[in-house]
N, C-alpha and C positions, 0 to 999 in steps of 0.2 A: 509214178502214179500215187505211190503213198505219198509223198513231198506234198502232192497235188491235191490230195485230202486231207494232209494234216493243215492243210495252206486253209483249205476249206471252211474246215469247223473252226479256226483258229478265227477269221472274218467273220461268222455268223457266230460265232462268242462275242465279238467285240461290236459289232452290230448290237445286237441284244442288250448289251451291257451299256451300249451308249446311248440306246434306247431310254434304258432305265431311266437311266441320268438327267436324259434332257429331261421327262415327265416329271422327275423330281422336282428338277428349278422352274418349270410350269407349276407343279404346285407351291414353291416357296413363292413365286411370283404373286400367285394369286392368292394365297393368304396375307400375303405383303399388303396387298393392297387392298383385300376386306378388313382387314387388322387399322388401316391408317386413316378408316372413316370414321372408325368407332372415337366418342369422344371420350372414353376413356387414353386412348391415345394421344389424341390432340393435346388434352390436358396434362398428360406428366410425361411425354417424350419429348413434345416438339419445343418445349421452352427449357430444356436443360440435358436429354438425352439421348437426341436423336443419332449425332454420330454415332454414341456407342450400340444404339439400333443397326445401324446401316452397318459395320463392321462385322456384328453379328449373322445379319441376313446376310451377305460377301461371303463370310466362312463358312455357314450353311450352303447357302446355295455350289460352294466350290468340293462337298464330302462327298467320296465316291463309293461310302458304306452305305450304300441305298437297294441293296438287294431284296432286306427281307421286309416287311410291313411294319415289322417290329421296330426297326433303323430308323425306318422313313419317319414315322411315328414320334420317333424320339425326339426327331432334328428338328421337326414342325414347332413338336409342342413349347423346344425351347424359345424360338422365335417369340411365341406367346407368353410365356414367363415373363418378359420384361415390363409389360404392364399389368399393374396391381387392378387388378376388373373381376370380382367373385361370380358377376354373371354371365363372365365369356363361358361357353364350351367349345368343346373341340373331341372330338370321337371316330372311332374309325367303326364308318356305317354297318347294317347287319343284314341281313337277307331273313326275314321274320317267317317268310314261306318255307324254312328250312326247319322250324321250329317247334310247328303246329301242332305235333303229337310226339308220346314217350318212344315210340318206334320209330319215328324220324331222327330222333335226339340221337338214338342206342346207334342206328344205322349210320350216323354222323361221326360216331366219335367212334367208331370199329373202323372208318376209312381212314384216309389219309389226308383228310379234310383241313385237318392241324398240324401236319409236320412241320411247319414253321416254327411250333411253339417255342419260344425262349428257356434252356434249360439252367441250371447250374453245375459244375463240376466240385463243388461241395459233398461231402457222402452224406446222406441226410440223417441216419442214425447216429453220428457221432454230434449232427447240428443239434439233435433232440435233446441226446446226451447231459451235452454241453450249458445249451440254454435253458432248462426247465427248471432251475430252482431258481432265477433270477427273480430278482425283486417286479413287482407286479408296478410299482410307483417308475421302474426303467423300460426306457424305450425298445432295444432291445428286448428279446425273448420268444418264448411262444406264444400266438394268438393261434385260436380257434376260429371256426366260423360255424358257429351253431354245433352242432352232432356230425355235422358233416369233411372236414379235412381239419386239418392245424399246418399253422404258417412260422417260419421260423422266422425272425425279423432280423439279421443280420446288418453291421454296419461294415460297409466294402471302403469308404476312401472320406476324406474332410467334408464333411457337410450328405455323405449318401448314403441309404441303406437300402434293401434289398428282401424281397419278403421271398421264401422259397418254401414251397409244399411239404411237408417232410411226411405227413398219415395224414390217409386219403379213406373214405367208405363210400366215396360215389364214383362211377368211371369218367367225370369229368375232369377232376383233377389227381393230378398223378406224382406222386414223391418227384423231387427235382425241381419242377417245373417253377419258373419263374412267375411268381404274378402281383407283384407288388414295388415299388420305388421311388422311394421318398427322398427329395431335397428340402435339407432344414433351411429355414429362413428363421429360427432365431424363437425363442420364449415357449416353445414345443411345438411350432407351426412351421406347417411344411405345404409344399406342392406335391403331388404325388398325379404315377401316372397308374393305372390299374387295368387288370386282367379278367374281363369280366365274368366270373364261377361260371358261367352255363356256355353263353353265346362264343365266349372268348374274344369279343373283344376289344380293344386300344381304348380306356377313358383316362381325358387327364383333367385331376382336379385342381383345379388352382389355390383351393387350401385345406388341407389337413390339420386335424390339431390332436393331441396326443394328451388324451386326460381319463384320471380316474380307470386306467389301465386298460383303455380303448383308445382307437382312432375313429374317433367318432364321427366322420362322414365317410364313412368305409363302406355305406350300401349302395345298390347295385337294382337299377328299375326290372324286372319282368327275371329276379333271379327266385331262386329255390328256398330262400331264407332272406325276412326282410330284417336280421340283425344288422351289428356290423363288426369287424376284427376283434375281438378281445381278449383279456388277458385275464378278466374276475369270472369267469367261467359261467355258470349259469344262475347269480346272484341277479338278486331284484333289482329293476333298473328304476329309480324314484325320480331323476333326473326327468325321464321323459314321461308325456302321455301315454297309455299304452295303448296300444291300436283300438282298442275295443271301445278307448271313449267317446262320447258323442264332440262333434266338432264346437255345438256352441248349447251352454247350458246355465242356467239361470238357480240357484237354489240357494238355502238356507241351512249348514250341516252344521251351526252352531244357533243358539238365540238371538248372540248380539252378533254374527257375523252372515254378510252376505257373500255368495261366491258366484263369480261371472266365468266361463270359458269363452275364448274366442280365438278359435283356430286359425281362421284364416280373414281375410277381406276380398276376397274376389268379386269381381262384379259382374258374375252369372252364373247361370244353371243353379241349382240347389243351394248352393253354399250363397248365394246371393237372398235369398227366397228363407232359409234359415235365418241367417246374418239381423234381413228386416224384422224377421217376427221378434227375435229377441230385442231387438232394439225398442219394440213399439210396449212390450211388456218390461220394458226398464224405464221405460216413461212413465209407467202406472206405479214405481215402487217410493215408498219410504225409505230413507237413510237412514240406518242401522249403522251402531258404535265402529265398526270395522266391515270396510270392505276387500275382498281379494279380486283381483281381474288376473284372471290366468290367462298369458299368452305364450305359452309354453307351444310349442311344436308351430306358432303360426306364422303360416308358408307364402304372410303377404296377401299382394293384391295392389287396388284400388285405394288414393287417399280419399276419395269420397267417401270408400263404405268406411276410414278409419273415422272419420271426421264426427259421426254423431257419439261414439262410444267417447270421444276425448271432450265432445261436451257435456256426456251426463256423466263422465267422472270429474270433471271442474265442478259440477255444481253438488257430486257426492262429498267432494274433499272439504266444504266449508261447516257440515255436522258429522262427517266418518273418517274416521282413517283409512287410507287407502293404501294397501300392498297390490303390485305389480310382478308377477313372477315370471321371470324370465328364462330361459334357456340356451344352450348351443343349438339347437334347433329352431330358434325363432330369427327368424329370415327376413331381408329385401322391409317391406313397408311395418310387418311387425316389430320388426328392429327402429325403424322411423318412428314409427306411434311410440317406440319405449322411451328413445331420445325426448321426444317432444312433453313427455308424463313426468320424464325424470327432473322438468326444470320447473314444476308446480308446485307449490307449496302444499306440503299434507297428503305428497305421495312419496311413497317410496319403493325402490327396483330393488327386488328378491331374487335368488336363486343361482344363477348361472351365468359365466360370461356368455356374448350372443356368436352368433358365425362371426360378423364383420362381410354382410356381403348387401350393402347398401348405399352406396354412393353410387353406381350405377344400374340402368335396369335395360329392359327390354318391354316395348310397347307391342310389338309387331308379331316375336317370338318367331324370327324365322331361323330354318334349320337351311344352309347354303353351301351344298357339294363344293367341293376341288374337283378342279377337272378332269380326274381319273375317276371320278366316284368315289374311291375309295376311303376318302373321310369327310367329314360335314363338319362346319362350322357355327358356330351358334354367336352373334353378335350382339352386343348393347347397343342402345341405340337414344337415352335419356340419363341424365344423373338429377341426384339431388346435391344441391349446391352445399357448402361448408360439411360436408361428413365425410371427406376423403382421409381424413384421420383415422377415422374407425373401420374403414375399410381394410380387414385380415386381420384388425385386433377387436373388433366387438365391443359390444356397451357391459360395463364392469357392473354388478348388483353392487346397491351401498350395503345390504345385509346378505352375504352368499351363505348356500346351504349347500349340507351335507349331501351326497349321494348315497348314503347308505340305510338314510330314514324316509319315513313319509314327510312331505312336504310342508302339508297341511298341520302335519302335528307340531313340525318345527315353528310354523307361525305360532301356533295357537301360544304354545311356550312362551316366545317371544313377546305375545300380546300378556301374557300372563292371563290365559283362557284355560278353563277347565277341561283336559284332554280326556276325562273320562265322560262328560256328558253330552 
């Protein structure tokens, strides 16, 4: 009779387990094949490296480390790795009903909700130890995340490293716990798959880049802090906009200098309806000796809505000087309009290298389950032709600035303008 129950459970293990399996290569299948419409695939697998696609997928689809969500998660997103596309996503979905209150949260992470979490067997006081006086310019070390935990950034094997909790002040993340992993691709840019602080869970980003002692796309939509990993602790960040500023602003903070904001180019709701007003009030202005157009944090859109601002800077550039300030933050079409400004005569690109995530987009913006649910897919579906160069290396400023000054003042300098008046 025992023989005959061990026989038992032993069949409904392997059942289970081969469960798993199959739903696995149902999902490799179907990411396979939402992955090979995208033309960012057509364009760089299929004329030079498609085998070593299909070999990949083969060895994927044949791993039988598919138990935890964390596995599965991994094996996908490698899949995805092989084409250079900054506006593919790939995420493993959330139950947002689970969220809705600080007592749902508390009751969520007292359960067992997360036992799956990925840990490390690293002691984390000796990680703290170890790493904290590390140079702030190395990738390696401690990051912070706001007031809230600190992350130890350890390198585990050629080309990987590994971010691990080590002090914690919120009950959502716990010393040990896994939630960072970065593969380098070379010049401080990486892939990284992330853990996300609240919800917990699976994002992977297709680039990271490691500057000025952050990983500066390290934030995290509908979390508890909209920072991101750092290492300069809680030092002024001049690099970007700071939340508080208006998205588009038109003003005068010098005599001879005019200054433009233009966050974004979307073409609707609000940001459409700003966008036009400032446009029709740059059509009423005089050119003044120096202009600035700040497109610092802008997250894109519409080349329509870039198209009138790149006419009235052609015809500001023929009596003013034009500076263009750029960022790691300026994205998709803002990245385009900086391309297109930087080949005018009597302008010139300031600031910051850009993401690099513009040679591909998305018109439609649709989010497209695997057929467990369990993760969603987020697809391209248009590119812009000749910029697949810059895609994961970004548009270089001809005059790059500091992060550790104001912006504006560093122009003025430059212009040789009076910083005190």
């Amino acid at each position: 009779m025992r023989l005959f129950f061990l026989c038992l459970i032993l069949f409904a293990f392997n059942l289970v387990n081969g469960q798993t399996e199959n739903r696995f290569v149902q999902e490799v299948n179907a990411l396979d094949s939402l992955l090979q419409k995208t033309t960012s695939f057509r364009e760089q697998l299929i004329p030079n490296r498609l085998t070593e696609y299909q070999q990949l997928k083969t060895a994927i689809r044949q791993r039988t480390d598919t138990a935890t969500v964390h596995q599965r998660f991994f094996h996908l997103s490698e899949l995805i790795s092989l084409v250079r596309d900054n506006h593919l996503g790939f995420y493993q979905r959330v139950n947002y009903s689970l969220y809705k209150s600080n007592t749902q949260i508390d009751s969520l992470y007292a359960s067992d909700y997360f036992n799956t979490w990925p840990v490390s067997p690293l002691p984390t006081d000796s990680l703290k130890q170890a790493l904290s006086d590390l140079p702030r310019q190395e990738l390696t070390g401690i990051y912070t995340y706001g007031e809230y935990y600190k992350m130890a950034l350890v390198k585990t094997g050629p080309r990987q490293y590994q971010g691990i909790v080590v002090e914690s002040a919120v009950p959502y993340m716990k010393p040990g716990q896994l939630i960072a992993w970065l593969t380098e691709k070379g010049d401080n840019r990486f892939s990284a798959i992330y853990l996300h602080p609240l919800t917990h869970n699976f994002l992977y980003h297709p680039i990271e880049r490691f500057e000025e002692g952050k990983l500066l796309y390290s934030s995290f939509y509908q979390s508890y802090y909209n920072g991101v990993y750092s290492k300069a602790g809680n030092t002024v960040d001049y690099c970007n906009l700071p939340d508080t500023a208006k998205p588009f602003l038109l003003t005068e903070p010098r005599p001879s200098v005019r200054y433009v904001r233009v966050s974004s180019f979307a073409n609707n709701g609000i940001h459409r309806r700003q966008s036009d007003s400032l446009v029709q009030l740059l059509g009423t202005t005089l050119p003044l000796p120096y202009t600035i157009v700040d497109l610092r944090n802008n997250t894109g859109g519409a080349g329509s809505m870039a198209k009138p601002y790149i006419r009235w800077i052609k015809q500001q550039r023929k009596k003013s000087k034009v500076l263009v300030l750029i960022n790691a933050n300026t994205i998709s079409m803002g990245e385009i309009t900086a391309v297109r400004l930087s080949k005018l005569k009597g302008v010139l690109l300031a600031g910051q290298q850009t993401k690099g995530m513009l040679a591909y987009g998305s018109n439609y913006g649709k989010h497209i389950p695997l057929p467990s649910g369990e993760f969603s897919f987020y697809p391209t579906d248009m590119r812009t032709p000749g910029l697949l160069y810059l895609e994961d290396n970004g548009i270089a400023p001809a005059l790059p600035l500091s992060g550790h000054t104001d912006w504006l003042l560093q122009l003025y300098r430059y212009l040789k303008i009076d910083t005190l008046n």
